[in-house]
N, C-alpha and C positions, 0 to 999 in steps of 0.2 A: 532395648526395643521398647515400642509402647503400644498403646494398644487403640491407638485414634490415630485419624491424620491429621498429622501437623497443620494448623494452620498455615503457614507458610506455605506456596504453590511449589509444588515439584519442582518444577522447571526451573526453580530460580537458585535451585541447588548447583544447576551450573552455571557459572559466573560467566558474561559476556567477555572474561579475559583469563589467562592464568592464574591462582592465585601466587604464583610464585614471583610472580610479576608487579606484585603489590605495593613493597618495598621500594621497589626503583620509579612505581607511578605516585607514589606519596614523596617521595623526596627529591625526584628528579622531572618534575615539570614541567612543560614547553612555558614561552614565555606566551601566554595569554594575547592573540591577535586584538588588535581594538574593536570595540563596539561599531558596528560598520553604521553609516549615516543614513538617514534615506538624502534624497536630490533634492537641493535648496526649493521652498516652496511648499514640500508636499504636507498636506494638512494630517495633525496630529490624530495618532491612532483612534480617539473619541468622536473624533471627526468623520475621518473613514464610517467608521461602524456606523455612523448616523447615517451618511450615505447609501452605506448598503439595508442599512433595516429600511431607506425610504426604498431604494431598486426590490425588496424585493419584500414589499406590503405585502401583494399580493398573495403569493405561496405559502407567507406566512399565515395571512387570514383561511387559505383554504386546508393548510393542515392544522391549524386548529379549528376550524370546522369539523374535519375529517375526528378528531380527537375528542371531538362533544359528545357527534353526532352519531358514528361509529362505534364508539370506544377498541381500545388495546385485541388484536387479534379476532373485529369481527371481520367473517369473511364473504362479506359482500363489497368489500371497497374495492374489489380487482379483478376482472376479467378472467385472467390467468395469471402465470407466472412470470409474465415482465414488465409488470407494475405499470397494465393497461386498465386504468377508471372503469368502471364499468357502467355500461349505460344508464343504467338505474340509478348508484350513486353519482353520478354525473349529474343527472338531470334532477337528484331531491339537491343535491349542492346549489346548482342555480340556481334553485326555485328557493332556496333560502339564504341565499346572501344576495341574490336579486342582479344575479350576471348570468350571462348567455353559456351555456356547455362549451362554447369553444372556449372561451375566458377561463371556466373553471378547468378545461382538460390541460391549459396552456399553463397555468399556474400550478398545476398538480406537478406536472413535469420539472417546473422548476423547482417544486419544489425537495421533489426527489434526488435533482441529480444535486441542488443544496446542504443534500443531507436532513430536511425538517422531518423529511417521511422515509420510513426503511420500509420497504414490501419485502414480505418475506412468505414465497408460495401467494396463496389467494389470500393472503392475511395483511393489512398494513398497519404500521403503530407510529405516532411520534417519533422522532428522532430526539437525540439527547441536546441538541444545540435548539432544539424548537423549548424545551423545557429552561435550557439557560438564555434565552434570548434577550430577556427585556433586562438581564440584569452582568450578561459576561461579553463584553465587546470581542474579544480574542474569541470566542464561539463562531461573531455575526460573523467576523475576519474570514475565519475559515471557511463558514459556510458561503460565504461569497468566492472565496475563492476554490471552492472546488467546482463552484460553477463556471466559473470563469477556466475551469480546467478541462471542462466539458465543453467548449463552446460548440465543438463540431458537431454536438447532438440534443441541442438546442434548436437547430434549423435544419429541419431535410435538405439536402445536398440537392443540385441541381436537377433534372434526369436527361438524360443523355448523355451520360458521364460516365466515361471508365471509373470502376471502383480502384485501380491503380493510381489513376488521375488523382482524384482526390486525397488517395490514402499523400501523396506527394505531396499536396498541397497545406494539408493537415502540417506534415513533416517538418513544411519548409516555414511555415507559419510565425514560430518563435522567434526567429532570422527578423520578419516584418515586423514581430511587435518591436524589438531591441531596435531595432532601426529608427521607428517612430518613439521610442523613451525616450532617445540617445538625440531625437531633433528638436524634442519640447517643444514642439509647434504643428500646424497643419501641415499635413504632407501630400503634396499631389498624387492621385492615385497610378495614374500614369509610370511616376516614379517609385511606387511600390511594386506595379506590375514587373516592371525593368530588376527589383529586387527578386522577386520572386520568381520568374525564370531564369536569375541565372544561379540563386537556389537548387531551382528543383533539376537545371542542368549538371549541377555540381552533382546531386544525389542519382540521378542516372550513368553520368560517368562513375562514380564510385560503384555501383555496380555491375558496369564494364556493360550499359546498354547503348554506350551510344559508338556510331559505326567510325571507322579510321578510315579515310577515304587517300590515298596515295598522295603523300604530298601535301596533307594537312593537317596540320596540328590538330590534336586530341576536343581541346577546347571549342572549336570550328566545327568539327565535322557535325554533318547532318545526322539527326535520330534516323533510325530505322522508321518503320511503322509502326503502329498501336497508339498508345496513352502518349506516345513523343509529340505526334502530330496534335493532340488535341488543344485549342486554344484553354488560356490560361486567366485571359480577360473575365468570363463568367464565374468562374473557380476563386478569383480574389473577391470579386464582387458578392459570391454568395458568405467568404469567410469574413468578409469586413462586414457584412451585415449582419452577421450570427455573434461577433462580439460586441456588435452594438446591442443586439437584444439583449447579451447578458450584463448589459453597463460597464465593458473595458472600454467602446472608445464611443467619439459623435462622429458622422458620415454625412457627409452634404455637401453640395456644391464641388464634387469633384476629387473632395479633399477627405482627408482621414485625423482626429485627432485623439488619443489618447484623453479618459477623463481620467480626474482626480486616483481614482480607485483603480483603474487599467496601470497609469503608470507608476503606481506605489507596488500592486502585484507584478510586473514583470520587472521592477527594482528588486523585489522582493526574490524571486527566482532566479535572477542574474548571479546575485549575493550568495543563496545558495551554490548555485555551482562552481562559483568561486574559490568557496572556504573551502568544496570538498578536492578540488581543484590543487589550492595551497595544503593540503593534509600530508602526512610524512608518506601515505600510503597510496596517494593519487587515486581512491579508490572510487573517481566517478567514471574512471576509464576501464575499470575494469570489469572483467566476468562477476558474474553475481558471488559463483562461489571464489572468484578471487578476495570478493567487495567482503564478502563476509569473515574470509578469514584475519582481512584488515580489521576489521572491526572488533574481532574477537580480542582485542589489544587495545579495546579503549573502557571506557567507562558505559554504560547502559545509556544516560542523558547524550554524551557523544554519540556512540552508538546511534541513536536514534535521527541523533542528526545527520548521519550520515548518511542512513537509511533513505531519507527523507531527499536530500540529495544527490543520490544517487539512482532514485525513482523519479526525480525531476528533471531527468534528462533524457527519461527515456519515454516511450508509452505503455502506459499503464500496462494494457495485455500482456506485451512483450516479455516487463517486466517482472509481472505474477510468475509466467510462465517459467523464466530462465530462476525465477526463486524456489520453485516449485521442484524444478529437478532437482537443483541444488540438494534440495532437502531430500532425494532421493538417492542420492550418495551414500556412502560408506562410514560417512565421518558425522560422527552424532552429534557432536558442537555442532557440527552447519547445520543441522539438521533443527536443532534446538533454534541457533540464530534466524535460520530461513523464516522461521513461522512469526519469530519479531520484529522481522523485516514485513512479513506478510500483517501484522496487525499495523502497524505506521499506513497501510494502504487500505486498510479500513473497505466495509461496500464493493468498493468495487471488485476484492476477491475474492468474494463471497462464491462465483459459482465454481470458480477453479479449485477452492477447497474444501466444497462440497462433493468434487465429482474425483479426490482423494482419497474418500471417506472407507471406498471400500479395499485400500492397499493398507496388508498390514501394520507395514513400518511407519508408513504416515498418518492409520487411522483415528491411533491415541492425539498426535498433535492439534489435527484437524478436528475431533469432537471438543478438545478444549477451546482452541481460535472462535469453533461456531459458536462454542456455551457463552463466552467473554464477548462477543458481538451481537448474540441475540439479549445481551442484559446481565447475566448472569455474573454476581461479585468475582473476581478471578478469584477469589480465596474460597471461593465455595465451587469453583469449575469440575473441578476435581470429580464431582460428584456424579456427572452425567457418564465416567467411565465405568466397565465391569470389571469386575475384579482383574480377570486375567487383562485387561487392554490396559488397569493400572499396573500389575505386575509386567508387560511388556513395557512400559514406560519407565518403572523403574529401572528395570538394566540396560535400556539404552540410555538414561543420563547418569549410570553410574559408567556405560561405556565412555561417558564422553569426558566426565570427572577421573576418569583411569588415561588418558589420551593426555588431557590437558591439564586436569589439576594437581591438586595435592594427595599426598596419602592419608591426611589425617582430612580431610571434605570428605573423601571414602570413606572413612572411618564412621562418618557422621552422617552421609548419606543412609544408611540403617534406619535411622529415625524415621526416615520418609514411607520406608512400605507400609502398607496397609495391614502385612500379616501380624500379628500379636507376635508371632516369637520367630526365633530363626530357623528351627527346623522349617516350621508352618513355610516361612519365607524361601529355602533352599528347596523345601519340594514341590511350590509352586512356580520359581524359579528356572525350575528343570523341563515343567510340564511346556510353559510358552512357547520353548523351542525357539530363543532369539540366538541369532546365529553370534552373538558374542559372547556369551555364558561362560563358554569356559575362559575367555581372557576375563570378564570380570571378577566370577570367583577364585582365578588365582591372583587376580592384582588386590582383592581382598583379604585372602587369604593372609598374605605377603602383608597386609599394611597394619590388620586389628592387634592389638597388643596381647588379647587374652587367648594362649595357646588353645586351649578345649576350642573355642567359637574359632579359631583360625583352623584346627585339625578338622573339623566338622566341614567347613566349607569347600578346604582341598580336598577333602574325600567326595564331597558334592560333584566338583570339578572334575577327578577323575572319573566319577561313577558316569557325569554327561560326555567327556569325551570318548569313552570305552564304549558309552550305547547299555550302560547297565541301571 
C-alpha cells in the first residue's frame, strides 16, 4: 500500500482492452489500412487553417476581447446559463472594438459553438484552441469544424415550421452535402431539393409514417398529415444558408457550391465512417453499449477513433444520451469506456453529465469528466472527489479489472486507494455499500499472493455478505 495517490488516474488502471489480450495484439496485427487521400485538388492542411482563421477573424477577435477584458471566470459576460452576452458586456464590446452589438452578439455565438469560448454557468473563459490558435493548425481545423457541425444553430430556422420538419431536414442534410462533394461543382438547387425529399421520404418510411394506400407501393403512397405535407423548398433554403454562414459552401444564382474547407470536412466525415465501417467490429452500426464493448479490444488511440466515428454518425444528443445509459449498466468497463467516449464529445455533454452528477454510480465518473473539462490536469482530477466517492470508484474499477483483466492488475490495483493501509481500505470499502464488494474482495482475495492480506480480505467479504 502507500500512502498518496498515485499519480497515475484511477481510471486508467483499467485498460480500454483485456490485458490478456496483449499478447495476440502485439504480435498478431491487422494489416494497417492505407493513409486514406483527401480528393485531388484539395489544398494542403496549412492552407485549410488559413482559410478558417480568415472565416472566422471575427470570433476570434471577440473572445480575445472577451479574455482582456473580462478575464477567466468574470461573471458578467452572460446573461444566464446558455451562453447569452449579456447586454452590458455586449454593448462595452462594441464600444471597444468599434462594431454594432448585433456584430459582436453574432461573433460571440460563433465563437462558442467553435470552441474559442466555454460558458460555464454565468462565467465565460477562453477556450483551449483560442490559446493555440496562432500557433496549432489541427486546433484552427477542429474549431472550424465543429462549427461546421453546428450549422443548424448558427441560423434560426424558419418560423412556421414543424420542429419535426426540421429535426428531418437536419437529418437528411449529410445525404446533400456527400451529394455536392461527390459533383465537385455547382449543383442546381432544384436538384438538391429533389435529393432532399426523397431523403427525408426515405426517413419517414423507415418510421412507418407514411400511409399504404391499396394497390400502391410503399415508396408512392401519400404522407398522412402533419410535418409530411409541409413544403421542403424553405427548409433547404434556410440549411444552404446556415452552411454558407458557417463557410462550408457559396449560394447564388440558384446554385450551391461546396468551398475549399466544406469539401475537405465532409471528405473528412465520409472517411470517418468508412474506416469505422471496415472495422472487425462494424461498430458504427452498433448500440453504444455494443460500440463499446468493441472497443474494449482495441488500443485507447483506436479506441478513440472509433469513438469519434461512431459519434459522427449520429446526433450529438442522441448520442450523449444512448452513452450515458450505457454507463448506467451493470458492467463497469462500459461504464469506465462510456465516459471516454463522453470526453472525445467534448462541450457539448457538458449538460447531460452534469445532470448525472447526483446518481451514485455515476457521480465519481462525472465529477472527474467535469474536473478534466473545466481545465483541471487529469492527473490531478482525482482531487475534486471525497474520500468515500474515491473509495466508490475504487471498487468499481477494481470490479471492472475483476471482469475483464488480469489477476495480477488486481493485485496492483491496491496502489491506487487512497487509504494508507488495507485494514483503513477493507473498512471503508464495506461502509460505501457498492453493490460489488463482495465479488471484488473475493476475486482479491483469490488473486494476492500474501496469505494474512488475502485471509483478511475474505473475512472482509464474508463479514459484508453476512451483514456483519
Amino acid at each position: 500500500m502507500t500512502s498518496r495517490i498515485p499519480r497515475d488516474s484511477r481510471l486508467r488502471l483499467v485498460r480500454p482492452r483485456p490485458l490478456a489480450a496483449a499478447p495476440r495484439a502485439v504480435n498478431q496485427r491487422r494489416p494497417r489500412r492505407a493513409a486514406p487521400r483527401p480528393p485531388e485538388g484539395t489544398p494542403a492542411p496549412a492552407e485549410l487553417a488559413r482559410m478558417a482563421r480568415t472565416g472566422l477573424a471575427g470570433a476570434v477577435r471577440v473572445a480575445r476581447w472577451a479574455d482582456s477584458a473580462l478575464g477567466p471566470g468574470s461573471d458578467a459576460a452572460t446573461a444566464d446559463g446558455k451562453a447569452t452576452l449579456s447586454d452590458a458586456t455586449a454593448a462595452r464590446a462594441a464600444a471597444d472594438l468599434g462594431l454594432t452589438t448585433r456584430q459582436i452578439r453574432a461573433d460571440w455565438d460563433t465563437a462558442r459553438l467553435a470552441g474559442l469560448v466555454e460558458v460555464h454557468g454565468d462565467s465565460a473563459r477562453p477556450g483551449w484552441r483560442l490559446r493555440a490558435w496562432d500557433r496549432d493548425d489541427s486546433a484552427v481545423l477542429r474549431g472550424w469544424v465543429a462549427l461546421f457541425d453546428a450549422w443548424s444553430l448558427a441560423c434560426p430556422e424558419p418560423a412556421g415550421h414543424e420542429p419535426a420538419a426540421v429535426a428531418e431536414v437536419v437529418s437528411a442534410m449529410p445525404q446533400v452535402l456527400s451529394f455536392l462533394q461527390l459533383s465537385a461543382g455547382p449543383v442546381p438547387v432544384e436538384q438538391l431539393l429533389d435529393l432532399l425529399e426523397q431523403r427525408v421520404t426515405e426517413l419517414r418510411t423507415e418510421r412507418c409514417e407514411v400511409s399504404y394506400a391499396p394497390g400502391v407501393p410503399a415508396p408512392l403512397a401519400a404522407p398522412d398529415d402533419g410535418p409530411a405535407d409541409a413544403p421542403l423548398a424553405p427548409l433547404l433554403d434556410w440549411a444552404v444558408r446556415a452552411l454558407a454562414s458557417v463557410g462550408a459552401l457559396t449560394y447564388g444564382d440558384g446554385h450551391a457550391t461546396l468551398t475549399p474547407l466544406g469539401n475537405w470536412a465532409v471528405w473528412v466525415k465520409l472517411e470517418q465512417i468508412c474506416v469505422a465501417a471496415q472495422s472487425p467490429a462494424g461498430n458504427i452500426e452498433q448500440s453504444a453499449e455494443d460500440m463499446l464493448r468493441g472497443c474494449a479490444q482495441l488500443r485507447p488511440n483506436a479506441a478513440r477513433a472509433e469513438y469519434r466515428a461512431w459519434l459522427a454518425a449520429r446526433p450529438v444528443g442522441g448520442a450523449v444520451g444512448q452513452l450515458i445509459e450505457a454507463a448506467r449498466g451493470e458492467d463497469a468497463l462500459l461504464r469506465g469506456l462510456a465516459f471516454e467516449a463522453l470526453r472525445v464529445v467534448g462541450a457539448p455533454a457538458e449538460p447531460d453529465v452534469r445532470a448525472v452528477v447526483e446518481e451514485p454510480a455515476l457521480r465519481p465518473y462525472a465529477l472527474l469528466w467535469l474536473a478534466e473539462h473545466d481545465g483541471v490536469d487529469p492527473e490531478d482530477a482525482h482531487e475534486v472527489l471525497t474520500r468515500e466517492e474515491a473509495t466508490w470508484l475504487w471498487v468499481d474499477t477494481a470490479a471492472a479489472v475483476a471482469d475483464h483483466g488480469e489477476t495480477e492488475m488486481l493485485v496492483r490495483h491496491l496502489e491506487a486507494a487512497v487509504q494508507p493501509t488495507v485494514p483503513a481500505l477493507l473498512e471503508e470499502v464495506r461502509a460505501v455499500g457498492h453493490p460489488r464488494t463482495v465479488q471484488v474482495l473475493v476475486a482479491l482475495a483469490a488473486a494476492h499472493p500474501d496469505p494474512a492480506l488475502a485471509k483478511a480480505v475474505r473475512r472482509a467479504a464474508f463479514q459484508v455478505h453476512t451483514g456483519g
